[in-house]
N, C-alpha and C positions, 0 to 999 in steps of 0.2 A: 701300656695299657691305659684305655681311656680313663678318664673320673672327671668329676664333678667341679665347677668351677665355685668360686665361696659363693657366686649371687645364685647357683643353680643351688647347690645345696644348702645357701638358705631357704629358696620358696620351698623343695623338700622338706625341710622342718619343718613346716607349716602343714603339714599332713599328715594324716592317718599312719598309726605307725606300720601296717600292712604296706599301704603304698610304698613308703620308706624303705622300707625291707626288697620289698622289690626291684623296684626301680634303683637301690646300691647293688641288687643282682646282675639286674640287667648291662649296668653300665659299665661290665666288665668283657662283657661282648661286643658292644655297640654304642658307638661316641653319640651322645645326644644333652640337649639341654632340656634343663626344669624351667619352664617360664613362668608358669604360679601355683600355687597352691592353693593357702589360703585368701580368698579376696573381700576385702571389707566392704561396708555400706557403698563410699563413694567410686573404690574399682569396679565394685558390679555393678551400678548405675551405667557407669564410662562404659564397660562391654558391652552392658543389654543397646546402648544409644548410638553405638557404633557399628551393630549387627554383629558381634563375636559373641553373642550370648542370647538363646532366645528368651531366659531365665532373668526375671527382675529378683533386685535384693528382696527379702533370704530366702529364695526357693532355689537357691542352684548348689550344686553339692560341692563346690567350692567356697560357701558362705557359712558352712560349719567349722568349729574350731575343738578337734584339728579339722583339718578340709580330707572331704571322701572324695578329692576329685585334684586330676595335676594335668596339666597340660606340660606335652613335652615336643621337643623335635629335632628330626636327627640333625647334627652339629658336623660341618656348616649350615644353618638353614636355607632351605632353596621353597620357598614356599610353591611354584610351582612345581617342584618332582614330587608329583604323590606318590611315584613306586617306592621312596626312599621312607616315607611316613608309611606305605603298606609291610616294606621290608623290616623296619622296625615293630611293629603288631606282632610279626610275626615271634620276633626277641622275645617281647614282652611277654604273649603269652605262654613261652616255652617255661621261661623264667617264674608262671605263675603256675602251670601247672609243676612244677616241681616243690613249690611249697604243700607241704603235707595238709592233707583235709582238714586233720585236727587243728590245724595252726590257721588256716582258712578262717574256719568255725562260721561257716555260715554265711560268708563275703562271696558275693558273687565279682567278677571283675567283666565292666563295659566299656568297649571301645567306640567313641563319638564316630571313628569312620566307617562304621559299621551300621548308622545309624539312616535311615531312609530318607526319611524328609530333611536332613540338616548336618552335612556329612562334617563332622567336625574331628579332622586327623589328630590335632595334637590331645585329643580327650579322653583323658583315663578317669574311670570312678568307679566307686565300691558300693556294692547296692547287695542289702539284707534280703 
């Protein structure tokens, strides 16, 4: 059974403890990695100026502490296969509508590659 490597489950800790929950769901179906979680001042500088963020520091939901937002990808990463970053969506979400509404409370869950203008696969976040 897949799990978590200590640098993946560290940036998990760095999260929302919904995401947390989750995403220890998920990864018992499907091997993937936590790339970040939480990201401070100078990592969301380096995102926004490298184009991996269209979000300057603190507007991006990864800049909250804990962070409402994780980047993940299925492990090996093949950044070319997007089928395998849609295959994985698909986990995720199973994995989240299984969590009870009441335990939800109000967390909506958004997928970057779902998103129009700025298809960002490995983007998961939690939106009130």
């Amino acid at each position: 059974m897949p799990q978590f490597s200590d640098k993946s489950a560290a940036a998990l800790a760095t999260a929302h403890p919904m995401l947390q929950r989750l995403m220890n769901s998920a990864i018992a179906e499907s091997n993937f990695t936590v790339l970040v979680g939480h990201r401070g001042q100078a990592a969301q500088t380096e995102a926004y100026e490298k184009g991996a963020s269209k979000l300057q520091w603190p507007n991006s939901k990864h800049n909250s502490q804990p962070s409402l937002a994780v980047d993940i990808a299925p492990y090996p990463i093949n950044w070319k296969n997007i089928d395998r970053f849609r295959a994985l969506s698909e986990i995720i979400f199973k994995h989240w509508d299984q969590i009870p509404v009441a335990e939800r409370n109000g967390w909506k869950l958004v997928w970057g590659g779902d998103w129009r203008s700025f298809r960002d696969y490995p983007h998961w976040e939690l939106r009130k």
